[in-house]
N, C-alpha and C positions, 0 to 999 in steps of 0.2 A: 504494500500500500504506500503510497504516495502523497504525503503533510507539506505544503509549506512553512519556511521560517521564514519569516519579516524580522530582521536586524539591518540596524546601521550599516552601512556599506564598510565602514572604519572596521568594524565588527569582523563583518567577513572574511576583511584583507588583512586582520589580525590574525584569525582562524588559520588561512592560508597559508600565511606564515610559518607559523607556530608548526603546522603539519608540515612544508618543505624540511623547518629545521630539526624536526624531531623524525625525519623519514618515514609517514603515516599519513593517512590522508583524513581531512575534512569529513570527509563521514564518520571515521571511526571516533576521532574529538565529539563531534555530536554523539554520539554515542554514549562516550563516555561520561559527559556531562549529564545525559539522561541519567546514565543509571546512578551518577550520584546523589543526582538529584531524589528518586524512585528510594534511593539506599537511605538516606538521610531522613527519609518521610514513611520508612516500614515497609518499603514493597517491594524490593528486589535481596534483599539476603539471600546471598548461595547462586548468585545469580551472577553472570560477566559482562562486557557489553558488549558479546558475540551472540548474548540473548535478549539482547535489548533489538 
C-alpha cells in the first residue's frame, strides 16, 4: 500500500542525506522512525523495521 508524507522539502533533503551518508536509503529511515515511533507508544515490541 501506498501513504503519502507531506514534509518540508528541507526535511526530505535532510533524509536524503542522512541515507547517502549512512549507505541506506530513505525508505528504510522512514521506516525506522515509524517503528520508533509504534515502539515508544506500545505497538511494535519484538518487532524491526523490516516489519514495519
Amino acid at each position: 500500500m501506498h501513504r503519502s508524507l507531506y514534509a518540508k522539502p528541507e526535511t526530505f533533503d535532510l533524509i536524503r542525506r542522512l541515507a547517502f551518508e549512512t549507505n541506506t536509503t530513505a525508505q528504510a529511515l522512514y521506516r525506522e522512525g515509524l517503528l520508533l515511533m509504534l515502539q515508544k507508544r506500545g505497538h511494535a515490541q519484538g518487532k524491526s523495521s523490516e516489519d514495519i
